[in-house]
N, C-alpha and C positions, 0 to 999 in steps of 0.2 A: 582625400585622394584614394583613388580605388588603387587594390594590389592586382599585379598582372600574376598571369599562372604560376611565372617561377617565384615569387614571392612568398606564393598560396604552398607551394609544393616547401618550400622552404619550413613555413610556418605549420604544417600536417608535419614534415621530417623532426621538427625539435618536441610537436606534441608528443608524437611517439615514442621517440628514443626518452624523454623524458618520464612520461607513465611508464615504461620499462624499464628504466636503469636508476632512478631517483636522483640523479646527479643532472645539476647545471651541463648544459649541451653548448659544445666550443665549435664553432665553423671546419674544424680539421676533423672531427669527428664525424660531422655531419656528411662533407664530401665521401668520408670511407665509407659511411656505410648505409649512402643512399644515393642511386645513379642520379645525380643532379645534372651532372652533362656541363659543371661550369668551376672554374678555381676557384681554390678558400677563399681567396683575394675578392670575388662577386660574391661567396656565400656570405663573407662579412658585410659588406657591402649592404647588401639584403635584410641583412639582422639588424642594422643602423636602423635603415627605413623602418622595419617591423617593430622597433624598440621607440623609434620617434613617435608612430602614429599607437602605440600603448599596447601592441599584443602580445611583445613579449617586454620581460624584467630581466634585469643584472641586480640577482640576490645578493652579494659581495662583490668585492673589485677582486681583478682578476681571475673571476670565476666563468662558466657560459651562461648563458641564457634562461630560462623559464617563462612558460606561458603566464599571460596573465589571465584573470578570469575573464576578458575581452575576446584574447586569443582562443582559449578552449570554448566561448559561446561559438564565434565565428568557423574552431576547427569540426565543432559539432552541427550548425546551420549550413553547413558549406562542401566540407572540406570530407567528412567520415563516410563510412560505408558500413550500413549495421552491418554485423558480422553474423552469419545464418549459423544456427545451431547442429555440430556435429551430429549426426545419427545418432554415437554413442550417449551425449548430453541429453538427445532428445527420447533417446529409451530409457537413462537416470530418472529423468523427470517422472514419465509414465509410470515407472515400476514403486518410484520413491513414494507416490502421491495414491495410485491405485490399491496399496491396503490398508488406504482411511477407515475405519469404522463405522466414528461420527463426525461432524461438524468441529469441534473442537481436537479432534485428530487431524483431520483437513487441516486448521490453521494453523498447527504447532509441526506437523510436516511441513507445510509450505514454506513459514520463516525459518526455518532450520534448512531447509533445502535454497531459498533464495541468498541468505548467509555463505552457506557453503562456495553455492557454485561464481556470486559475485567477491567473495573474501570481505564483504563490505557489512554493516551492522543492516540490517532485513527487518522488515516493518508491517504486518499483515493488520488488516481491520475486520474485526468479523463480520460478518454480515449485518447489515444497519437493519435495524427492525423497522426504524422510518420507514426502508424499500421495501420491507418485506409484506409477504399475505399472508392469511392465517388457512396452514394446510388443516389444522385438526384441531379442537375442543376435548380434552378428555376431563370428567368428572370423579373422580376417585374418593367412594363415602368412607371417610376415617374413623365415623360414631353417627349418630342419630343426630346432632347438631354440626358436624363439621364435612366439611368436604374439601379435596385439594383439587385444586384448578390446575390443567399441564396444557399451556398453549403451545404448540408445535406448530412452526413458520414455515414455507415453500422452501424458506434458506438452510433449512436444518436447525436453527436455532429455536431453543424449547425454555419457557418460563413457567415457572412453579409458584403459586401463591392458595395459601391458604384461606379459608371460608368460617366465619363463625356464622351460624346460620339462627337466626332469630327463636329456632323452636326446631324438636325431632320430625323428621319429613319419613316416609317407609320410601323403600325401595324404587319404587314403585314412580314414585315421584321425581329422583333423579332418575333415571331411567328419561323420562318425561323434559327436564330439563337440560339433558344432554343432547336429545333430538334437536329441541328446539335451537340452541343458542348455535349448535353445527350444521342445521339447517339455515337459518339466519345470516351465518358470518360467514362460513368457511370460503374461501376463494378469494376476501375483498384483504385491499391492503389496509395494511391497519391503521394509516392514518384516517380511512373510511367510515371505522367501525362507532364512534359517537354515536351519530344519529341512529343507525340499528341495532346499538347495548339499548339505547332509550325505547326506541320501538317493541323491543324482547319482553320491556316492563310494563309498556301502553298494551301489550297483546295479552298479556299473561290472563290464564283463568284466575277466581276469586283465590283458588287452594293454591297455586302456584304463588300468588303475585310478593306474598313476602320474602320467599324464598327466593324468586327471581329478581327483588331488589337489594337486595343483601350480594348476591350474585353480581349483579351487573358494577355494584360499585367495585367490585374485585376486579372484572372484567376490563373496566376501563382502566383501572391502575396496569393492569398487565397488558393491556393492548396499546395503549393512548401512552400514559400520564409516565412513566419509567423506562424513557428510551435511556439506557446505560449503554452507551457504544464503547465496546473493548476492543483493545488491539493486542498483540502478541508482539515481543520483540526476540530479536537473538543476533547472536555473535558482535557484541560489545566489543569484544577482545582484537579484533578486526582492526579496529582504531590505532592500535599500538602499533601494528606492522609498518608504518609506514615511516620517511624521514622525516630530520627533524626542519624540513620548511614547511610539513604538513600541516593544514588547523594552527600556522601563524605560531608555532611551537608552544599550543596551550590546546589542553584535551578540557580542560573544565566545561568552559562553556558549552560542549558540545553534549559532555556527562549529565549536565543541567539542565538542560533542553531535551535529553532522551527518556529521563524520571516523570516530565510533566507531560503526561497523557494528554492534558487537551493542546500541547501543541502538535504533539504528533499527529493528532485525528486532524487536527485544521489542515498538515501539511500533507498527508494523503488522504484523507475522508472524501478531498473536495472532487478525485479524481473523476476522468472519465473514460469508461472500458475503451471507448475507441480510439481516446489519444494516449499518448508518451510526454510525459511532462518532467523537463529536464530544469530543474533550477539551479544556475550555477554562482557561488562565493556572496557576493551582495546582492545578487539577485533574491536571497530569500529576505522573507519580511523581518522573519525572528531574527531577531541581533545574535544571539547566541550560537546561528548555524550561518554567519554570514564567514564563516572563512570551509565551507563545506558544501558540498554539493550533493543534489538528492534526484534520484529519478523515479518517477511513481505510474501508477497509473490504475483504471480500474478494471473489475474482474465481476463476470456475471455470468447466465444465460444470454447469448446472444449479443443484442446493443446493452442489455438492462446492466448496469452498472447495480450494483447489492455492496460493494464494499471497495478501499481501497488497499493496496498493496507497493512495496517501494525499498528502495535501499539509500542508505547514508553512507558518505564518505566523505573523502576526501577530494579539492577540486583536484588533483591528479589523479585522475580514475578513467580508468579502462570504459569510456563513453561507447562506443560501437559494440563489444561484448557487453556491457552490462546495460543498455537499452535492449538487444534481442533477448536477452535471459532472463530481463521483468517481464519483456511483452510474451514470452513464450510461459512461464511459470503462471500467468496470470491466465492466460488462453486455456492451459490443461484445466488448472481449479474450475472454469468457467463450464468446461464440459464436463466436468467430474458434478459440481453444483445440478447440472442439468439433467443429467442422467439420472439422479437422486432426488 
């Protein structure tokens, strides 16, 4: 059965007051303090309907109403209006993010600021090195047999690996193989880079070529073979604030699930820059965050998605403020990434 407006208007009135006040919503409340334009007597009326067809619950007897995870998909497909970010929000963000340093400043600003301005626990991924290209090659000789490799990504992200190098090379020589392998690579994404590490050792002169196969297998570990995708979390403590119908009055599960890195990556790694992905109570796949809701999405230069970003809560969450405040936090990183 489809719901008529005043239905709908009914079911957006108990969302609200209920993400607001944490308390079960009673039909007498409702009329006060939302021009409905109809008696308690129809608001109930209404709420029957809305309770038979599963969008809203009666937590206890004698108590009001609450969404179910039905009602907040539908009040979220339907019913919301993101809410556009105050000037004031939107000069926080800018000011909070623009005296990044490095890359790993970037991400520990940004979950500490998504944390913040949603109250909700904040989930950043750093830049997947999958996405990334390789801006830079640097060779740094330690001794006459060793050298450290520092791969520096478009993303800002930089990988360090050391070289034993089969025999003393002069100077002269890495000099020689620094051209080369930044002539060769630099620009290509690094899931690219295989066949032109191989190609560095098929090209190499006689005096180079042991040195540049010693080289290249480091290369490939650093570029290919060690994709370690990190995430940043913050504001755990976010959890607590809420009642106790929140997370089905059990934080473990949730605690469980925020420890094990590779489900957080599955849960926002997958995103994509240009949508908003809202997964609400059972909608998620992990059992351990099916009484929670999660909004994520991704963050890059332009379309390019390079990493994902997102918050956890609770399903009673502030859905229209905290979809514009991922997709706005995720937009600045995107041009601050860009500009760098």
């Amino acid at each position: 059965m489809g719901l008529d407006d005043r239905k709908l208007a009914v079911l957006r009135a108990i969302v609200e007051d209920y993400v607001a006040t944490q308390e079960p919503v009673g039909s007498k409340a409702l009329v006060e303090r939302h021009q409905l334009g109809v008696s308690p007597a129809t608001v109930r009326n209404d709420m029957a309907v809305l309770e038979e067809e599963g969008y809203i619950r009666q937590p206890h007897t004698s108590a009001g109403r609450v969404p179910t995870d039905r009602g907040y998909r539908l009040f979220v497909d339907r019913l919301s209006r993101v809410k556009p970010l105050s000037p004031a929000e939107r000069r926080a963000i800018e000011r909070f993010l623009v005296g990044a340093v490095d890359l790993d400043d970037v991400v520990h600003r940004t979950v500490r600021l998504l944390a913040q301005l949603t109250r909700q626990v904040a989930v950043v991924q750093y830049p997947s090195l999958a996405r990334s290209k390789v801006r830079h090659l640097e060779l740094v000789p330690i001794s006459t047999t060793r050298l450290m490799v520092v791969m520096i990504a478009d993303t800002g992200r930089v990988e360090q690996r050391l070289v034993e190098l089969p025999g003393p090379i002069p100077a002269e020589d890495v000099t020689d193989l620094r051209r080369l392998v930044n002539e060769k690579l630099v620009g290509s994404p690094l899931t690219d880079t295989p066949p032109l590490v191989q190609a560095l050792v098929d090209e190499a002169t006689p005096q180079l070529r042991g040195a540049m196969t010693t080289l290249s297998t480091v290369l490939l570990e650093t570029l290919v073979e060690r994709h370690e995708e990190r995430i940043a979390l913050a504001g755990t403590a976010n959890l607590t604030r809420g009642g106790l119908l929140d997370f089905q009055g059990s934080l473990r599960p949730i605690l469980e699930a925020l420890e094990e890195e590779v489900v957080m990556l599955k849960l926002i790694g997958e995103a994509e820059s240009t949508t908003t992905r809202v997964l609400i109570g059972d909608e998620n796949e992990i059992d351990n965050l099916r009484a929670a809701s999660v909004v994520s999405t991704g963050y890059g230069p332009g379309a390019t998605a390079l990493g994902g970003l997102g918050v956890l809560g609770p399903t009673r969450m502030d859905y229209p403020g905290t979809i514009a405040t991922v997709r706005a936090v995720a937009r600045y990183v995107g041009e601050l990434l860009a500009q760098n």
